[in-house]
N, C-alpha and C positions, 0 to 999 in steps of 0.2 A: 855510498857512492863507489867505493871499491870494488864491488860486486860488476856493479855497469862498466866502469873503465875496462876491469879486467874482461867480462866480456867483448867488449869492445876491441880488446887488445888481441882477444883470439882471431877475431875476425877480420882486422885490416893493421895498417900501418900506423905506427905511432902517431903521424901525423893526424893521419883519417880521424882515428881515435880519439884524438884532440880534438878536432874539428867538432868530432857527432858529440862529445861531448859536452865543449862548450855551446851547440846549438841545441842539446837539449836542455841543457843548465837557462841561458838567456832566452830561448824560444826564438821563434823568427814571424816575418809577417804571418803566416799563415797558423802558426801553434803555439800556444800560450805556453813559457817557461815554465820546468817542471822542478826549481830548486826549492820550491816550497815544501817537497818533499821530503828535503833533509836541514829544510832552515830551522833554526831555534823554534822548538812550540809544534813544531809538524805540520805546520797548518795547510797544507796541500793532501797529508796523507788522510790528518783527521778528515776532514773534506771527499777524498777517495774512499773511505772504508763508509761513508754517510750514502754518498754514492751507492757502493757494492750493497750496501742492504735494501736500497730502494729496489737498483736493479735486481737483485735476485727475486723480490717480494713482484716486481711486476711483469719479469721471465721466467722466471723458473721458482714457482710458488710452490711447487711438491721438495725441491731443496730447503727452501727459505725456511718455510713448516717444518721441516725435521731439523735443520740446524737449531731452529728456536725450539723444539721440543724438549729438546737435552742441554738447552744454555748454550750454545756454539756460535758468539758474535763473526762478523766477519775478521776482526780484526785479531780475533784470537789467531787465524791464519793465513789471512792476505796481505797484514802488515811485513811479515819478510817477503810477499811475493812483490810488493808496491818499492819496497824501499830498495830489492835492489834487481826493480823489473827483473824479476823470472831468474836471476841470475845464481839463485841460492837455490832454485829446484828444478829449474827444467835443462833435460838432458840436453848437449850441445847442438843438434839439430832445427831441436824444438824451438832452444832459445835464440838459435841464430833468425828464425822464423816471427818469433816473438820480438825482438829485437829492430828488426827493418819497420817491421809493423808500428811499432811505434816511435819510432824516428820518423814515418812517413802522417801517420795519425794521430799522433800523441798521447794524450793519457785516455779516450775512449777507448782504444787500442788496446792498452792495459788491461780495462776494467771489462771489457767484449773476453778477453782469455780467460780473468777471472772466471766469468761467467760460464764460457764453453767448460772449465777445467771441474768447477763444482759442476755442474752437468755431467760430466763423465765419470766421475764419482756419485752420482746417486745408487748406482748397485750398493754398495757401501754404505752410503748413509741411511739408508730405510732402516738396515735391520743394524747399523753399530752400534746405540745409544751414544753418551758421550765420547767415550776414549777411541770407538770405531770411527767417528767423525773424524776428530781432530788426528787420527792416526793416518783417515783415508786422504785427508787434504794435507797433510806434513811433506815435506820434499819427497820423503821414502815414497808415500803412496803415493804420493802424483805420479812421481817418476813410473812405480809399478801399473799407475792404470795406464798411462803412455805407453810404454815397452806392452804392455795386453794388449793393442791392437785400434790406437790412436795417432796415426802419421802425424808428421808437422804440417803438414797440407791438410790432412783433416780438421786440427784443433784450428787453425785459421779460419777452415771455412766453416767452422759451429760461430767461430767467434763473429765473423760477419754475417752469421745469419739470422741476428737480432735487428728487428724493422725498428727505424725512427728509433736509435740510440741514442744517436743524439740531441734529438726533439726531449724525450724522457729525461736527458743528463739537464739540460739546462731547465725542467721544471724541478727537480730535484737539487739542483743550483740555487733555486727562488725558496725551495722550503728550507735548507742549511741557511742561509741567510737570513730568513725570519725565525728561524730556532736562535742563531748567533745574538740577531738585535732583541730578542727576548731576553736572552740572559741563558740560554740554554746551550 
């Protein structure tokens, strides 16, 4: 959570900062509280990273395929991107971009940058094997494919240019829940 405050804290007043954060911590009428993220067990992020492999396997199947070729779960590298929204890789711009975005959309929001971020790493991932993956998604490389010719206004508009995200998040909702009441 340190990550988000201090983001936070770059970009408005202690107050504010309080504010966004205790409304993302509690959620509000319209978006569901995201302290599950960092509550005992994880269970918002396990949850998110269940997420990010659906989505990847149903948007971006040529990444999905190379990550799983070489072993590369999602959570090998979108767990420091979830736990402290973006705030551990993406440069100040980016994550000020990242950041509204999900104060305004909440955790689809998250999981849509994921999405655009390993997209903009596929040059990288075809030919890295494993250490190439995980080096191309690490803060260093994200931050290097961004600085290559990724504006913050760009990754935004990758990230909403996935149709019925949120249709797909809540089928992928119904299948985490029937893995969970399995036993799984």
């Amino acid at each position: 959570m340190g990550f988000v405050a201090g983001a936070l804290l770059l970009q408005t007043t202690e107050e504010e900062a309080y504010a966004c954060m205790v409304s993302l911590l509690t959620g509000s009428p319209r978006l569901p509280p995201l302290r599950g993220l960092w509550s005992p067990g994880f269970p918002l992020l396990k949850r998110s990273l269940f997420h990010l492999e659906g989505l990847l396997k149903h948007y971006e199947p040529r990444c999905s395929a190379a990550l799983g070729a070489v072993g590369v779960p999602a959570s090998l590298y979108a767990t420091p991107w979830l736990l402290t929204l973006y705030g551990a890789c993406l440069p100040g711009p980016w994550l000020a971009r990242t950041m509204d975005a999900v104060a305004h959309r909440g955790l689809p929001a998250a999981l849509a940058v994921a999405l655009a971020l390993v997209r903009a790493s596929w040059p990288h991932l075809k030919r890295g094997g494993f250490e190439g993956c995980v080096g191309a998604l690490s803060a260093r490389g994200v931050r290097a494919t961004l600085r290559a010719g990724l504006s913050p206004d760009e990754l935004l508009a990758r990230a909403d240019s996935y149709p019925r995200l949120t249709a797909h998040l809540r089928s992928l909702d119904r299948d985490y829940d029937a893995a969970e009441d399995a036993g799984g």
